[in-house]
NUMI-676162 format. One record per atom (N, C-alpha, C): residue in three letters; x, y, z. Coordinates in steps of 0.02 Angstrom, whole numbers, padded with zeros to 5 digits, always signed. Layout:
<nodes>
alaXYZ/...
</nodes>
This chain:
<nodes>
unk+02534+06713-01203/unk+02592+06747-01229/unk+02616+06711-01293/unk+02631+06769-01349/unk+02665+06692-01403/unk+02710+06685-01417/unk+02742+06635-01434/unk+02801+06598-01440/unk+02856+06640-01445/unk+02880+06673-01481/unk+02920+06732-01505/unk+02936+06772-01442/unk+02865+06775-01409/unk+02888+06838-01345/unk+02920+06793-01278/unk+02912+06720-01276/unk+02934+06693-01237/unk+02996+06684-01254/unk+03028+06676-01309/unk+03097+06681-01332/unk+03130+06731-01328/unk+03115+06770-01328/unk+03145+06836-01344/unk+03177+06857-01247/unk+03145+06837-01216/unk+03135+06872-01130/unk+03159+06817-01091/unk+03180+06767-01109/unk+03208+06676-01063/unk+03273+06713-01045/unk+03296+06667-01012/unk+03377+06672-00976/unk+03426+06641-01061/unk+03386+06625-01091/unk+03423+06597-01152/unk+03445+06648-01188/unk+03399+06720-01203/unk+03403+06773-01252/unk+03394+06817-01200/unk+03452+06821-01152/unk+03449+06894-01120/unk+03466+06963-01174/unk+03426+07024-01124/unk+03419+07085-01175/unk+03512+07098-01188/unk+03513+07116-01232/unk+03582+07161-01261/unk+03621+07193-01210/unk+03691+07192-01206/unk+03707+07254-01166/unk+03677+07336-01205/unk+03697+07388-01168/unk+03677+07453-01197/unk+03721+07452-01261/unk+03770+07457-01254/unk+03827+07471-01318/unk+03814+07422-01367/unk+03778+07373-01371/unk+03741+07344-01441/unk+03691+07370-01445/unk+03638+07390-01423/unk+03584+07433-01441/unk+03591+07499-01477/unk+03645+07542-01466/unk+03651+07613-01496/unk+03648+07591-01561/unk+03646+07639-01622/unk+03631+07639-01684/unk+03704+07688-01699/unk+03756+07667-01708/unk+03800+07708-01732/unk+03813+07724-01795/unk+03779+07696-01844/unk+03775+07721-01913/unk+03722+07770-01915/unk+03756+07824-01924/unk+03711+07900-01936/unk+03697+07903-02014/unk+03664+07942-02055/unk+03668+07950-02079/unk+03736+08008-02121/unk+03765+08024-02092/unk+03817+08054-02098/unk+03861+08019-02112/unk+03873+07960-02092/unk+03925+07932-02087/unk+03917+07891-02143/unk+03859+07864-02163/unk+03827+07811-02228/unk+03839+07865-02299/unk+03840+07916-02266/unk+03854+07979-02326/unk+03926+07966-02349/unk+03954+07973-02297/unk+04044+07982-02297/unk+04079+07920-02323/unk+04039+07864-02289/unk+04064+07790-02318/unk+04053+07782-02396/unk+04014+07813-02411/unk+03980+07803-02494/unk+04031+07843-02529/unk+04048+07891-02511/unk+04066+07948-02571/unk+04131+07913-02546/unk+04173+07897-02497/unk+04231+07872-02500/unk+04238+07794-02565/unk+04183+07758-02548/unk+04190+07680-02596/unk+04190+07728-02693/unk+04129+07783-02680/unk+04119+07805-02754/unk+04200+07830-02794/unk+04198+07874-02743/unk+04275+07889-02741/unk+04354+07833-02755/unk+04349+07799-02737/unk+04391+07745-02753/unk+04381+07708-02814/unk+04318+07692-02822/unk+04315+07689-02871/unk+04335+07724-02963/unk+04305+07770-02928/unk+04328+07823-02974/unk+04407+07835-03000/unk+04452+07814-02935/unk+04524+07835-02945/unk+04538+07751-02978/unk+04512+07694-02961/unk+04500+07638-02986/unk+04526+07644-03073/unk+04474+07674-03083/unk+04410+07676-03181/unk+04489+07724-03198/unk+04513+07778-03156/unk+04562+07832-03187/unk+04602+07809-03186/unk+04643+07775-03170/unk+04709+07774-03143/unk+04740+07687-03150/unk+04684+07647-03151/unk+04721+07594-03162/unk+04661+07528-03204/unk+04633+07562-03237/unk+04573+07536-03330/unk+04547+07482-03273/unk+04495+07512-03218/unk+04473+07465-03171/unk+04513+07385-03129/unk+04579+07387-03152/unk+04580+07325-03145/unk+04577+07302-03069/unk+04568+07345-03011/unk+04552+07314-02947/unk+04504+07310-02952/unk+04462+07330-02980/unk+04369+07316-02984/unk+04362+07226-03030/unk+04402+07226-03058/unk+04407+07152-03092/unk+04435+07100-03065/unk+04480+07124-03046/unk+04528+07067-02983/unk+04473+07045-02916/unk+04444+07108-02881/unk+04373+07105-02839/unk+04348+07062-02838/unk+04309+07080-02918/unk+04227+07042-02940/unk+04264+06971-02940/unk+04317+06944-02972/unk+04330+06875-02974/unk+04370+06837-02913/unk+04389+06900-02878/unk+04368+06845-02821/unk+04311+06834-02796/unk+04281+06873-02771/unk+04203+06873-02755/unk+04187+06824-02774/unk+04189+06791-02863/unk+04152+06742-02890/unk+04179+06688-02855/unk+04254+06672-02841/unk+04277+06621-02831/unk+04271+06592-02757/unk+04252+06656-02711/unk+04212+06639-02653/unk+04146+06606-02634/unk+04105+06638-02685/unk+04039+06613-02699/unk+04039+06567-02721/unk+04095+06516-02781/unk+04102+06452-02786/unk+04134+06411-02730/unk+04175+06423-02687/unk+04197+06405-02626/unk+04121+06387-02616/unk+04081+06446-02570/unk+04028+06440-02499/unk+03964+06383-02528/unk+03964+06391-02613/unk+03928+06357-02641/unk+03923+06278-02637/unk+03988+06275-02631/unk+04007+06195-02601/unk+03965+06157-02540/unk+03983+06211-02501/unk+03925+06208-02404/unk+03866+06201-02428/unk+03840+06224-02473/unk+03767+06224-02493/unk+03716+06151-02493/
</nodes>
């Protein structure tokens, strides 16, 4: 048996309950999530000259200089 399959099946890595196994991202819903972020965006770019999209990105950066630290 190899290694991997003995890990996977031990009392260490019991299987999942059921309700972690389902796949609840449909594609429907990856549809709906998208056009909602595109969408915001959009009212973003109209309504206020991106500046939550800039405020965002620099935090983002300033996170990634944070986690960069742990590195």
């Amino acid at each position: 048996m190899p290694l991997a399959g003995f890990f996977t099946r031990t009392a260490l890595f019991p299987k999942a309950p059921i309700a972690i196994r389902h796949n609840f991202m449909t594609n429907t819903i990856a549809i709906w999530l998208g056009g909602l972020v595109l969408s915001l965006i959009a009212v973003d770019a109209i309504l206020w000259d991106q500046s939550v999209l800039i405020f965002l990105g620099k935090a983002l950066i300033a996170l990634l200089t944070k986690m960069a630290f742990w590195r």
